[in-house]
C-alpha positions as CSV (number, residue, x, y, z in Angstrom):
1,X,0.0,0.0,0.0
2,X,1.0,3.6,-0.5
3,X,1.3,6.0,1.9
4,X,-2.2,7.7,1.3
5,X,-4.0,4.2,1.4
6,X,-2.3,2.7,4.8
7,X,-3.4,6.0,6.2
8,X,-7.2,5.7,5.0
9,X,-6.5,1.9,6.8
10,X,-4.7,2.7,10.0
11,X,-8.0,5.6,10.5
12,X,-10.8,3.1,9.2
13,X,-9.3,0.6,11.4
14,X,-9.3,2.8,14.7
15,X,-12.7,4.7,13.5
16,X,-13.7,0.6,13.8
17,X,-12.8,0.5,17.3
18,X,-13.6,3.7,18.5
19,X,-17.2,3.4,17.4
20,X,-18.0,0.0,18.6
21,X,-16.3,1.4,22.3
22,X,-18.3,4.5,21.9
23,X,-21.8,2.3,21.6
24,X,-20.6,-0.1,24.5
25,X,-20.2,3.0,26.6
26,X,-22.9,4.3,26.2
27,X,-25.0,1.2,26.9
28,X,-22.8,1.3,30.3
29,X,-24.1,4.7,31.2
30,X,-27.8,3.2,30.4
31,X,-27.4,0.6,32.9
32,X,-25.6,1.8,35.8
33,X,-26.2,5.5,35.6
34,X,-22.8,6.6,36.6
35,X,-22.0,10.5,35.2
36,X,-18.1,9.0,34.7
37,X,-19.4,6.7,32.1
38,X,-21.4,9.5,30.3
39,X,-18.8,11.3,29.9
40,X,-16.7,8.7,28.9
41,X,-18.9,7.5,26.4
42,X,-19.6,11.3,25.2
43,X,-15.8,11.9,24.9
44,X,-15.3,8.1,22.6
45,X,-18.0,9.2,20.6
46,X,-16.1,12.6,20.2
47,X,-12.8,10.6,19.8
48,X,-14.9,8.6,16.7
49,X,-15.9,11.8,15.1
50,X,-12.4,13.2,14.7
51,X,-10.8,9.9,13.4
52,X,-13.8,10.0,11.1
53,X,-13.0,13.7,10.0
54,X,-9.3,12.2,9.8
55,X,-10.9,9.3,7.2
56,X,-12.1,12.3,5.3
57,X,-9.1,14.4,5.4
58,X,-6.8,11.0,4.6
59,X,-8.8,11.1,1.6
60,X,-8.7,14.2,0.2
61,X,-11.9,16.3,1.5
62,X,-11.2,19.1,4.0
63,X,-11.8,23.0,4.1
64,X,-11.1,25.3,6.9
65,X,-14.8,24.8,8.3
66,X,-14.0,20.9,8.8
67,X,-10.7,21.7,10.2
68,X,-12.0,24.3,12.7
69,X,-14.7,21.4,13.5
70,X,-11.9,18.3,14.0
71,X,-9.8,21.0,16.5
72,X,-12.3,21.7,18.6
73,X,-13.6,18.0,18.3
74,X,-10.3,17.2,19.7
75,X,-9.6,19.3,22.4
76,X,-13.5,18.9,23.8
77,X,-12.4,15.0,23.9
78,X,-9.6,15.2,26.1
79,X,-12.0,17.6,28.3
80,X,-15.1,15.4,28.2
81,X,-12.7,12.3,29.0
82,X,-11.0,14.1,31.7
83,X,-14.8,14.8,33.3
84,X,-15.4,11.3,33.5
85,X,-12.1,10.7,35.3
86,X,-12.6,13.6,37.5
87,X,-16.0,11.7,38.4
88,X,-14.6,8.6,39.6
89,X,-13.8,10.8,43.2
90,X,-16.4,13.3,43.9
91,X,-15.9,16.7,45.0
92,X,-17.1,20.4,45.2
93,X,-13.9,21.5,43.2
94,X,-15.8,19.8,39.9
95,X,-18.0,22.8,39.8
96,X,-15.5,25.2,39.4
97,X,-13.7,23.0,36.9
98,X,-17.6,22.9,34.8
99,X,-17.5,26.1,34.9
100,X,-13.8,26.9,33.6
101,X,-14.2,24.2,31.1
102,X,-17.5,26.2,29.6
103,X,-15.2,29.6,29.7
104,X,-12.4,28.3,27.6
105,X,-14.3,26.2,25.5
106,X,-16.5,29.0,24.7
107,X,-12.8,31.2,24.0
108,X,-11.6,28.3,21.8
109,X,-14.8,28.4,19.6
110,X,-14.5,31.6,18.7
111,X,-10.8,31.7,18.5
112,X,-11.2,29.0,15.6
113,X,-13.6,31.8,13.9
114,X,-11.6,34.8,14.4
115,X,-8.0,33.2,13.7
116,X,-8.6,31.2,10.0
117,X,-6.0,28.1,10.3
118,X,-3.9,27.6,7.6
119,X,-3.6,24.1,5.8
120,X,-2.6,21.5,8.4
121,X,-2.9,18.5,6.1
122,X,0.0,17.5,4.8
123,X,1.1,13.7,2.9
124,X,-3.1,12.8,4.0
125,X,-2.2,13.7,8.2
126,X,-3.3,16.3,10.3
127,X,0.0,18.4,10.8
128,X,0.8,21.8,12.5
129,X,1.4,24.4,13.5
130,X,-1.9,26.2,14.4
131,X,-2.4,30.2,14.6
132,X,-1.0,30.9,18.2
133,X,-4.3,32.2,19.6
134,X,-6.0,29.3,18.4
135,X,-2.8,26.8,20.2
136,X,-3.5,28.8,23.5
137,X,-6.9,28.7,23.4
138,X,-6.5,24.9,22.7
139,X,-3.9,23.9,25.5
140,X,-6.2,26.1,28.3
141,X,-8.5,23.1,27.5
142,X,-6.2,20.4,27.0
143,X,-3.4,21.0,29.6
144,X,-5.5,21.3,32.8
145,X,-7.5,18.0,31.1
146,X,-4.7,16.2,31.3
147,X,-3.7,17.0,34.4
148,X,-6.9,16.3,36.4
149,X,-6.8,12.8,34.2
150,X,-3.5,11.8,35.9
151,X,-5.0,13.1,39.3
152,X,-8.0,11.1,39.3
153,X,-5.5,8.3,38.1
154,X,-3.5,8.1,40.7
155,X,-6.0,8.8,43.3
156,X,-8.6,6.6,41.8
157,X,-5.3,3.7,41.6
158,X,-4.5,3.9,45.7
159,X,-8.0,4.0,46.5
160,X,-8.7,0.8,44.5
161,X,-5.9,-1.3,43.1
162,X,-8.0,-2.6,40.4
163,X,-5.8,-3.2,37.0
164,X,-8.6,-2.7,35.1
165,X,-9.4,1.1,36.2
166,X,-5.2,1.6,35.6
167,X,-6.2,0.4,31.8
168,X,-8.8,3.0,31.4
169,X,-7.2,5.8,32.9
170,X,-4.1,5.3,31.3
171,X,-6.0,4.5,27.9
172,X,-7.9,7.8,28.7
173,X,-4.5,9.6,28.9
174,X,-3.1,7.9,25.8
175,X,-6.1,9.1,24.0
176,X,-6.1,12.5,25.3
177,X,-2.3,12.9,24.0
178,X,-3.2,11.7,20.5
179,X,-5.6,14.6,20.6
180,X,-2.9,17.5,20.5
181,X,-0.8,15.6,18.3
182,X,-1.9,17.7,15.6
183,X,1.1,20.1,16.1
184,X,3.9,17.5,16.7
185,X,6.7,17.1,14.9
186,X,6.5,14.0,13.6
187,X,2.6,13.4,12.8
188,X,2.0,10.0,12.7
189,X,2.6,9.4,16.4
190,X,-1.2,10.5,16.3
191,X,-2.3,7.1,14.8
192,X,0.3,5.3,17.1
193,X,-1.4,6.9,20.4
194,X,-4.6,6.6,18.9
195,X,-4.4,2.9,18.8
196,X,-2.5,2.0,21.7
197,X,-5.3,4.4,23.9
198,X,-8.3,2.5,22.1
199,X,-6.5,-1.0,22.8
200,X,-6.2,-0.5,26.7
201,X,-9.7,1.1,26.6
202,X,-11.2,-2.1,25.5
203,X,-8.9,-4.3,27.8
204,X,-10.4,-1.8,30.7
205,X,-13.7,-1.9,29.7
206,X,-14.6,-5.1,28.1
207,X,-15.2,-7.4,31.3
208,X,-18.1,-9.0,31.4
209,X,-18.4,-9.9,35.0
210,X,-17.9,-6.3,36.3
211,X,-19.2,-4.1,33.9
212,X,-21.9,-5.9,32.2
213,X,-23.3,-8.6,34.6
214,X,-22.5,-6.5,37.7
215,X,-24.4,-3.1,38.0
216,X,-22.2,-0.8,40.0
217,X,-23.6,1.5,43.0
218,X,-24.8,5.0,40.8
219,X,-22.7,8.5,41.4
């Protein structure tokens, strides 16, 4: 295969898994209730739509109101995942993080429509750099995502011990990298992370005896 076609592949391939993780998510949240798996399942099925906007890009199609959309697809992700970590431990800080996370997303959304961003696809990959306004507005999400995911991680870890909570949180992490990949230097790490985050995802989640037989205690 050529470059351009194990790209379309490697995306289809994780657009695959992402979609079938996103729908066994949100089933999750139907059954037990829990706010950490709604956001969960609302970040996957943001993580889905940028690998599908990445299909479409891999291919050929893009323009700067499908770029704007994938940026702020993927920086809503890593805050949408980071939510459902932060929801694992309870506390009256989450407010003031809801209310920080509406702020700057609200900044980054209309960053993207004041600050055009040039052509970031380049050889069918998402590639940087990004106008700086729209990079600051961007890591205000992403950044303070990332640390409340390791946080919750390493709280959620001593509290429980249970390998299968390490898997999601550090598939949560590995996912939330590949969304500001974007602006690395070498691009196709993206895919890499993408993959590896969506495999230990699916090692976390897919346990039949304590997340599909056994209904956990609601949040």
């Amino acid at each position: 295969m050529n470059a351009q076609e194990t790209v379309i592949a490697s995306t289809i391939l994780i657009f695959i898994l992402s979609a079938v993780l996103s729908v066994f998510l949100s089933l999750n949240y139907l059954r037990n209730q829990k706010r950490s798996s709604l956001f969960w399942s609302i970040g996957m099925w943001l993580f889905a739509f940028s690998v599908l906007l990445e299909i479409l890009f891999a291919i050929g199609i893009f323009n700067q109101p499908l770029i704007r959309l994938y940026l702020f697809a993927v920086a809503e992700l890593v805050l949408f995942l980071s939510f459902g970590s932060a929801n694992l431990l309870n506390g009256r800080w989450l407010r003031y993080y809801y209310g920080y996370s509406i702020a700057v997303s609200i900044y980054l959304a209309i960053s993207l429509m004041l600050f055009p961003v040039q052509r970031i696809i380049l050889h069918y990959v998402v590639f940087g750099p990004l106008p700086l306004n729209d990079t600051i507005a961007s890591s205000l999400i992403t950044f303070p995502a990332a640390i409340v995911i390791i946080a919750m991680a390493a709280m959620s870890y001593r509290k429980s011990r249970n390998y299968r909570l390490v898997s999601i949180i550090l598939g949560v992490i590995i996912v939330s990298i590949a969304g500001t990949l974007y602006i690395a230097k070498f691009p196709a790490f993206l895919y890499y992370a993408e993959f590896i985050g969506i495999l230990l995802l699916w090692i976390g989640f897919f346990d039949a005896r304590s997340v599909i037989r056994k209904k956990p205690e609601n949040q």
